[in-house]
C-alpha positions as CSV (number, residue, x, y, z in Angstrom):
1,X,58.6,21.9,-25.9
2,X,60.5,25.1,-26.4
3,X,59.7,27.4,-29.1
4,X,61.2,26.0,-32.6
5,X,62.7,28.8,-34.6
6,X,62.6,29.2,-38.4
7,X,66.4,28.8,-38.5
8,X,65.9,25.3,-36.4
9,X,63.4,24.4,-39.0
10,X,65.5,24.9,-42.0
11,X,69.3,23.5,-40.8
12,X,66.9,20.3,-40.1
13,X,65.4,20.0,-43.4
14,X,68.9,21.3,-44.9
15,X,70.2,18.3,-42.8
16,X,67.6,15.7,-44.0
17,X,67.9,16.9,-47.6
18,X,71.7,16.1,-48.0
19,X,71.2,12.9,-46.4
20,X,71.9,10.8,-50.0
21,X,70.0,7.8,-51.2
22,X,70.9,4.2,-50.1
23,X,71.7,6.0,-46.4
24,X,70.2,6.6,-43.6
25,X,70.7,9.0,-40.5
26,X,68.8,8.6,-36.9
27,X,67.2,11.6,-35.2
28,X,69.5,11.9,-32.4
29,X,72.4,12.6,-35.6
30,X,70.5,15.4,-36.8
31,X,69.6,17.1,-33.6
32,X,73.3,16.8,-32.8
33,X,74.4,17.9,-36.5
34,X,71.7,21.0,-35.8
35,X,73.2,21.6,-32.1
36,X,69.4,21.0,-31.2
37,X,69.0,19.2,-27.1
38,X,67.1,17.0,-28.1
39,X,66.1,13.9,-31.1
40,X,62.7,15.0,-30.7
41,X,62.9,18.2,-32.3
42,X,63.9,16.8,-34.9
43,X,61.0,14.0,-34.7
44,X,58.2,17.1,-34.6
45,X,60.0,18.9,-37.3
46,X,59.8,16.0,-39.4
47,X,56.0,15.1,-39.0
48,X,55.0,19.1,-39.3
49,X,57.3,19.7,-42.2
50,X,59.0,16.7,-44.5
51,X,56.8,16.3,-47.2
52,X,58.9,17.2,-49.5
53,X,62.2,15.7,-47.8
54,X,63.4,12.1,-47.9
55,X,62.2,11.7,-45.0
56,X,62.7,7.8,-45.6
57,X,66.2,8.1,-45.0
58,X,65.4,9.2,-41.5
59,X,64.8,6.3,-38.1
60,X,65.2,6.4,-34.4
61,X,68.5,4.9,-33.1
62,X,67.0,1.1,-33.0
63,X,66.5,1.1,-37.2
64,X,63.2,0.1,-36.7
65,X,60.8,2.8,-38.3
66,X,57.5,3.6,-36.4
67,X,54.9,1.5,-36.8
68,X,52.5,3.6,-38.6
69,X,55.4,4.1,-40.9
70,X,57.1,0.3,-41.1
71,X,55.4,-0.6,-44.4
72,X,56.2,2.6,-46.9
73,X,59.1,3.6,-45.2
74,X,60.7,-0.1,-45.8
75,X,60.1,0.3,-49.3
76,X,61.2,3.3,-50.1
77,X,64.5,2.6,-48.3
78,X,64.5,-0.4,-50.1
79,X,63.8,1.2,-53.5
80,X,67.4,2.6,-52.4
81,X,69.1,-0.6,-51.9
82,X,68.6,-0.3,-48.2
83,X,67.3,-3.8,-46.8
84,X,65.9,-4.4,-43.7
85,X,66.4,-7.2,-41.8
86,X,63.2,-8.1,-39.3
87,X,62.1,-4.6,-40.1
88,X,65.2,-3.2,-38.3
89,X,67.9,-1.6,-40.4
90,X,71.4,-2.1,-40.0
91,X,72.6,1.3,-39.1
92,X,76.2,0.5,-38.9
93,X,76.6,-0.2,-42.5
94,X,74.8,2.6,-44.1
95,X,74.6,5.6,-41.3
96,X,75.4,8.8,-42.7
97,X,77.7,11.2,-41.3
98,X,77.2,14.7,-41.3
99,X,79.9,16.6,-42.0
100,X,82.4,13.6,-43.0
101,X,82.8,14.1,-46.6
């Protein structure tokens, strides 16, 4: 992977951070928002530097969080009124757009 500047770092967690509760926004949508090539940037920014971020509010294009995430992810998104159906959440209804307000 390319070297990650500090400035790639922080538009991503800016990005994440706006992202309000009850919606959610895919990896591919923040690279793009970020003008970074590639969703999995954003993926290794995330799990080096999100512990502070809703990083919830976050899933790859299918809706279905990773594995090793499913369980406390699901809640918290539900906590926010997001409900997942089969462990996949309905993106269409409650993707965020960057930019769109």
């Amino acid at each position: 992977m390319a070297a990650i500047t500090e400035e790639q770092v922080e538009r991503v967690r800016e990005l994440v951070a706006s992202i309000p509760a009850g919606r959610v926004s895919t990896y591919g949508d923040i690279a793009a928002a970020a003008g970074l090539s590639s969703p999995r940037i954003v993926a290794w920014i995330m799990r080096t530097d999100s512990a502070d971020l809703p990083w919830h509010r976050v899933l790859p294009v299918s809706g279905r969080p990773a594995a090793h995430l499913a369980t406390r992810q699901l809640e918290n998104l539900r906590s926010e009124g997001v409900l997942a159906v089969d462990g996949r959440v309905r993106l269409g209804e409650i993707r965020f757009a960057f930019g769109a307000d």
